[in-house]
VEXBAMI-598644 format. One record per residue (C-alpha): residue number from 0; y, x, z. Coordinates in pm, whole numbers. Layout:
REM residues N
(atom NUM, (Y, X, Z)) ...
END
This chain:
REM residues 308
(atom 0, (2288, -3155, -1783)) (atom 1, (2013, -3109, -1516)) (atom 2, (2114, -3302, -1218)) (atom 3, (1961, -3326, -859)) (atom 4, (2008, -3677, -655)) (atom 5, (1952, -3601, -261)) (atom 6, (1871, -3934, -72)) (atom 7, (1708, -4197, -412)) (atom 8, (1638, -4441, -254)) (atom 9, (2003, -4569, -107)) (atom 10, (2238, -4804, -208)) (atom 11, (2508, -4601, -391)) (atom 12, (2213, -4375, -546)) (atom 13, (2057, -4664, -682)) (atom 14, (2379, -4753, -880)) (atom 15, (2431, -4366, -1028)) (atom 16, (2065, -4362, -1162)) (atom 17, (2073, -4701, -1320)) (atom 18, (2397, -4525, -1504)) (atom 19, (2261, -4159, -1586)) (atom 20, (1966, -4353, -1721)) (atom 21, (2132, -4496, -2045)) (atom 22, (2281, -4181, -2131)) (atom 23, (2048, -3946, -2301)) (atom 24, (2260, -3650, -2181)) (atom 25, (2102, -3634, -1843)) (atom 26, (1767, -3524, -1678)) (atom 27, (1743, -3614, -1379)) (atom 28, (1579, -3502, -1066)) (atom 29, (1522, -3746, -758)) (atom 30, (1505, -3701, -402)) (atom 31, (1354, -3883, -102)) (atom 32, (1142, -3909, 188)) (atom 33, (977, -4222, 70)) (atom 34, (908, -4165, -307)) (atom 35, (705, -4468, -332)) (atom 36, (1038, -4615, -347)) (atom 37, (1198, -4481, -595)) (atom 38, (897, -4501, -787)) (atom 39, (929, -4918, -724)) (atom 40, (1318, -4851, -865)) (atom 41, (1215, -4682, -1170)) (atom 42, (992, -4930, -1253)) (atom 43, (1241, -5235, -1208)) (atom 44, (1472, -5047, -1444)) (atom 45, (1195, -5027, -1726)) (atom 46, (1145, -4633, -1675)) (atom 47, (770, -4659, -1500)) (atom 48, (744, -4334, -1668)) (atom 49, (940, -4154, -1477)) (atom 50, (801, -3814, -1312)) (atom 51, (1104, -3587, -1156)) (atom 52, (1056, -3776, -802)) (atom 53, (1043, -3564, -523)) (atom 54, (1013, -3523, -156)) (atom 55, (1289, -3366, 24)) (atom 56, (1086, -3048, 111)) (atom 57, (1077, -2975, -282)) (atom 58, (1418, -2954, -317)) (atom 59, (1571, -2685, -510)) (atom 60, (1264, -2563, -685)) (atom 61, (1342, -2717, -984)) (atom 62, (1637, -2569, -1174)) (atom 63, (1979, -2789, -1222)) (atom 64, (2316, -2803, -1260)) (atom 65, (2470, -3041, -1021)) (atom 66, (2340, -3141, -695)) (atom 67, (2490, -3548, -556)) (atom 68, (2410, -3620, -228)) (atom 69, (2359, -3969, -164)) (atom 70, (2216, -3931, 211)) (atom 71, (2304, -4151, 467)) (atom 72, (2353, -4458, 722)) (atom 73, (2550, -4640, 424)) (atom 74, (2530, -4989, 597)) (atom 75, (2684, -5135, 885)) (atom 76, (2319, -5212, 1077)) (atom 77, (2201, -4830, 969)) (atom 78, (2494, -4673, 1128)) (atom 79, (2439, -4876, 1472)) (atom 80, (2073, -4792, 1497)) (atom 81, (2139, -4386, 1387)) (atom 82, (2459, -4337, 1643)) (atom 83, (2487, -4012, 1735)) (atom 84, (2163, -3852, 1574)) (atom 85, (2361, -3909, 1216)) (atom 86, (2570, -3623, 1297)) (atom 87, (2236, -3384, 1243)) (atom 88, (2107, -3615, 990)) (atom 89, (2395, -3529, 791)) (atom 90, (2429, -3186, 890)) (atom 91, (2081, -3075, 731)) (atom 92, (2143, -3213, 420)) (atom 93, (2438, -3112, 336)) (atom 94, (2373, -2758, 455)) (atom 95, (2052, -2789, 218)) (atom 96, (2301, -2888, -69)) (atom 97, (2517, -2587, -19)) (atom 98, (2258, -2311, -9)) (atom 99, (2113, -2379, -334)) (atom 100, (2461, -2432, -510)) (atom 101, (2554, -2089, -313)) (atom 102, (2217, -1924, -510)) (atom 103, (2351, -1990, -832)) (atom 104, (2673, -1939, -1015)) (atom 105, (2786, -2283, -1231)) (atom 106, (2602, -2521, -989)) (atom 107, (2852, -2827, -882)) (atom 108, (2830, -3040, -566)) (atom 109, (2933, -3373, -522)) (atom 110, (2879, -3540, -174)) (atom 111, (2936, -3880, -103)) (atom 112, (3163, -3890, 200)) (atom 113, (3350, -4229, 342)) (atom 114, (3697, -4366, 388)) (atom 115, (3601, -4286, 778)) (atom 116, (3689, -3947, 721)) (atom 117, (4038, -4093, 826)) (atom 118, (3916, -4235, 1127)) (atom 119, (3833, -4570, 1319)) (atom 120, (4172, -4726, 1319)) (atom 121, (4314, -4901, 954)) (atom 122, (4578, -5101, 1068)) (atom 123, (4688, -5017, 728)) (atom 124, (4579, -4858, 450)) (atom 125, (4578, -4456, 468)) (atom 126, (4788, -4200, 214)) (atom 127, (4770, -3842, 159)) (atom 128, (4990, -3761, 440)) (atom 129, (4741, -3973, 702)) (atom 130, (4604, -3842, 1054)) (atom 131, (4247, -3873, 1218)) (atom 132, (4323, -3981, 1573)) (atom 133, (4047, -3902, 1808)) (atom 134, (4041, -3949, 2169)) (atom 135, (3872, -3590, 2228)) (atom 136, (3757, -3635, 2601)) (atom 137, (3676, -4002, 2536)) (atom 138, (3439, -3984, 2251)) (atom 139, (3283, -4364, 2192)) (atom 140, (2989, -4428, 1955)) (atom 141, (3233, -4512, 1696)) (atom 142, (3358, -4202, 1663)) (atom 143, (3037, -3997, 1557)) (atom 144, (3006, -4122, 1221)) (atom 145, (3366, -4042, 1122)) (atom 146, (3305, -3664, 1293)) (atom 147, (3011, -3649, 1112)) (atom 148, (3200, -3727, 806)) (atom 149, (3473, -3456, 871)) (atom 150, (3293, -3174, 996)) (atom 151, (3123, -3191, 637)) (atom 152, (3433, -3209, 428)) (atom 153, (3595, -2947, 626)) (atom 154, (3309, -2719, 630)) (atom 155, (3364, -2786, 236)) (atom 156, (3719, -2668, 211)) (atom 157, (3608, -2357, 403)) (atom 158, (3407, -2287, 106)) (atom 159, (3655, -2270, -81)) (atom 160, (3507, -2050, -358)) (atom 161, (3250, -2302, -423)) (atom 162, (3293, -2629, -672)) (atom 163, (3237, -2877, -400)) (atom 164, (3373, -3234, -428)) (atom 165, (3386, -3516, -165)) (atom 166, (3395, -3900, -293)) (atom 167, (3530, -4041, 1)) (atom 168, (3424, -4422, -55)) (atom 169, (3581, -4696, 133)) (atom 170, (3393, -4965, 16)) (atom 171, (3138, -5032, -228)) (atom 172, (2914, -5353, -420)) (atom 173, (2654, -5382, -637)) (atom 174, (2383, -5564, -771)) (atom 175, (2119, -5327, -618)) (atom 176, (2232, -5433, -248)) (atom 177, (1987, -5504, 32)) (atom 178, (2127, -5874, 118)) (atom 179, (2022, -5761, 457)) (atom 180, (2208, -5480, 514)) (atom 181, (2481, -5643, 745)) (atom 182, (2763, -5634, 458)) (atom 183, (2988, -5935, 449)) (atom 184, (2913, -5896, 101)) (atom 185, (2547, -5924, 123)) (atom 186, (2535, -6175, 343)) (atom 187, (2761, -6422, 114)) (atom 188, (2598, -6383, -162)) (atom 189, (2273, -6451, 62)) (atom 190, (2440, -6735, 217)) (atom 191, (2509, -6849, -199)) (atom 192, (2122, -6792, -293)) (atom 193, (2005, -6992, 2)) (atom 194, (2275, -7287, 23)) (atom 195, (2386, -7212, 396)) (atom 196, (2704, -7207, 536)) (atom 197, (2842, -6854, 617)) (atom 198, (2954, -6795, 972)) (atom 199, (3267, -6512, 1017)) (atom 200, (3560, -6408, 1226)) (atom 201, (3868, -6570, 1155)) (atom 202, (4022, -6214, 1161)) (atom 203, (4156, -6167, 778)) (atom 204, (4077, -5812, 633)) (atom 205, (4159, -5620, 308)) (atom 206, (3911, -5398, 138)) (atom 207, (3890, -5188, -186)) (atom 208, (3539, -5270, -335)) (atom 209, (3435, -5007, -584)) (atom 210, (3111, -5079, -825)) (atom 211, (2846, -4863, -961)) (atom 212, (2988, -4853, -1337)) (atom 213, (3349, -4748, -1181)) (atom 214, (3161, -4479, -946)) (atom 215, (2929, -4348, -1206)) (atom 216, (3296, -4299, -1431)) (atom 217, (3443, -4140, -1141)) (atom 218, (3071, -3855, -1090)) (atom 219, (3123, -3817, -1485)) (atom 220, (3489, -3715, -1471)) (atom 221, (3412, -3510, -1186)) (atom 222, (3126, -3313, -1370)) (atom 223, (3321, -3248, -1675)) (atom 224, (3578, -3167, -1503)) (atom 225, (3723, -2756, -1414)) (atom 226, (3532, -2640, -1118)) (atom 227, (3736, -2814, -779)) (atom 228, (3714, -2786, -411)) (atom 229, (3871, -3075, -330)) (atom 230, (3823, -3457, -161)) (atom 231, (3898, -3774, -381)) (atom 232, (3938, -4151, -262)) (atom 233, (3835, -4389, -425)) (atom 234, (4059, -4687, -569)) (atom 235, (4019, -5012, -785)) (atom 236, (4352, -5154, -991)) (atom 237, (4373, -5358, -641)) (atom 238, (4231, -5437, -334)) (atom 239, (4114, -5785, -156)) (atom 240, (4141, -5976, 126)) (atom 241, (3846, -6161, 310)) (atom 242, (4052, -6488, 258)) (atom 243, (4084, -6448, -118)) (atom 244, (3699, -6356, -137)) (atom 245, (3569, -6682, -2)) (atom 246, (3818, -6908, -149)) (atom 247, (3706, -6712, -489)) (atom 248, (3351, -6718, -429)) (atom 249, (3394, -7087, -296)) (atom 250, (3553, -7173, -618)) (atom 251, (3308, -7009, -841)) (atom 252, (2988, -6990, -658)) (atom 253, (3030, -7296, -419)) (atom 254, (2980, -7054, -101)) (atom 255, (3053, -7301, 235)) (atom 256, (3151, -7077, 517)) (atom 257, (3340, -7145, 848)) (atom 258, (3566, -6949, 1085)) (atom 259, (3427, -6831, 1448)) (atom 260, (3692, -6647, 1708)) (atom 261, (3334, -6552, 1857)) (atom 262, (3083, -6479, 1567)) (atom 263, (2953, -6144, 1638)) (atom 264, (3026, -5837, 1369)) (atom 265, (2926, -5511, 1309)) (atom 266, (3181, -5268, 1325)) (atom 267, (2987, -4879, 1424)) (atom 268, (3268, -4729, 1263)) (atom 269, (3533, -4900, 1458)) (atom 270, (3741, -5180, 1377)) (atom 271, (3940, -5181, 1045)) (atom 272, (4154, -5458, 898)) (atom 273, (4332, -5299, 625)) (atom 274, (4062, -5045, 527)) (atom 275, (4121, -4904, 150)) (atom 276, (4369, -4618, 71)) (atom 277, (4686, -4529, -102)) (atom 278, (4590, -4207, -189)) (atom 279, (4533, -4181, -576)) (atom 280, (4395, -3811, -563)) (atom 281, (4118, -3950, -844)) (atom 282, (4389, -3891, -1053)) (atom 283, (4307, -3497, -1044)) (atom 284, (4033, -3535, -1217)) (atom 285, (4125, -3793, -1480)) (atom 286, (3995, -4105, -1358)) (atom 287, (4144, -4409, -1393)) (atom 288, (3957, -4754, -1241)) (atom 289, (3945, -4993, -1497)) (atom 290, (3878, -5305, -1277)) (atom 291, (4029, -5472, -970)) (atom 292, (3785, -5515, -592)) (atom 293, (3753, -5938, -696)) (atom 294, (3677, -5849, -1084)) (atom 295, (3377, -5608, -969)) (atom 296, (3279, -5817, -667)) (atom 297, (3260, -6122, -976)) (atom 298, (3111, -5877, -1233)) (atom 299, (2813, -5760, -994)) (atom 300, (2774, -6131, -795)) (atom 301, (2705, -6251, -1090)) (atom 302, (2425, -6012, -1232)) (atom 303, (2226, -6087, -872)) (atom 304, (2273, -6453, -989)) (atom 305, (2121, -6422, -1324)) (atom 306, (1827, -6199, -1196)) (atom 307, (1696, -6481, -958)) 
END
């Protein structure tokens, strides 16, 4: 299977290649503005080899099967500095997805959408049956990223002849993380490398931390599955709180971190506390997660570890 990755060089992508790399049943064909980059990747992974990388301008004139798009503001501090421009940003890549699965009968699309689909406000988690609440004649900076998000996923379902699916993700770890990218993540297992105490709100949250093994499963069911038009979430066996990730990582790692009511955070996207879902529409195209938010946030913590 011939399969096109928009947008190479970010976080999430990172994961999917490492993944379609050890399977021989793949050729893949990557995407990027800066392909020195992906180049760099390619090398790390032991393929210096590696030819199909591409600017974005050469997009679609190589043939394939299934087009991902991994394009995006995926961190906290990228989403601040893009505000309202991401709205385009996304909207010309994703158009540039659809027209060449539109010139070619059998082509798939999978784009990587975000649990913000739902919104800026998680007091709990969503379901199926949850609502998008925006403030129409008050739009903040926090809303664009979520609009962003559904304007593309409706624009999907419109095209509804065409076997386009969104992975909505909520949240998501890995070993291929910038440790500056503004994560609370990244920055404890910074604060870990370099022996420093890590400064946070006192506010507890709850999040539903995928990992690129679970993901890649999830882009593999999804590409053998029958052609859908539909949005999944995407679940672990359980979520975690903030509380049980640093007494866990304090146990295991010996992280030292301290409460602030006043420590600045990131939130672009708006505030969320409880911000995972119930939704298990995965389910409709046979995936099961195999591992729990603390087991992958352990599994993938641990691989940064042994690489230093």
């Amino acid at each position: 299977m011939k399969v096109a990755i928009l947008g190479a060089t970010s976080h999430i992508a990172k994961g999917l290649i490492s993944n379609f790399m050890k399977k021989e049943s793949y050729d893949l064909f990557l995407y990027a503005r800066n392909t020195q980059k992906i180049s760099a990747f390619m090398d790390s992974l032991g393929f210096s080899d590696f030819k199909s990388i591409y600017e974005f301008d050469k997009f679609g004139k190589e043939d394939f099967d299934t087009v991902i798009n991994c394009v995006g503001n995926g961190t906290p501090k990228g989403v601040e500095a893009a505000g309202k421009s991401y709205i385009f940003t996304a909207e010309k890549f994703d158009n540039m997805a659809i027209e060449k699965i539109g010139l070619r009968s059998g082509r798939r699309y999978i784009n990587f959408s975000s649990g913000a689909v739902y919104g800026k406000y998680f007091s709990e988690p969503v379901n199926q049956d949850s609502v998008n609440q925006i403030k129409v004649n008050f739009l903040g900076d926090d809303d664009f990223y979520s609009i962003a998000k559904l304007n593309s996923e409706m624009k999907h379902r419109i095209l509804s002849h065409l076997p386009i699916i969104d992975i909505r993700v909520f949240s998501y770890f890995s070993r291929y993380i910038d440790l500056n990218s503004g994560f609370l993540m990244s920055d404890i297992v910074k604060c870990i490398i370099n022996n420093e105490v890590l400064q946070t709100s006192a506010m507890d949250i709850e999040r539903d931390y995928s990992i690129s093994e679970e993901l890649f499963r999830l882009v593999e069911c999804c590409l053998i599955s029958q052609e859908l038009n539909t949005a999944l979430d995407v679940k672990t066996i359980k979520p975690v709180s903030k509380s049980e990730i640093l007494s866990c990582f304090k146990d295991k790692y010996g992280l030292k971190y301290s409460y602030s009511d006043t420590f600045p955070t990131i939130n672009p996207t708006g505030c969320k506390s409880a911000y995972y879902s119930m939704y298990s529409s995965a389910d409709s195209v046979g995936f099961k997660p195999k591992l729990s938010s603390i087991e992958g946030l352990i599994k993938e913590t641990a691989e940064i570890l042994n690489s230093i």
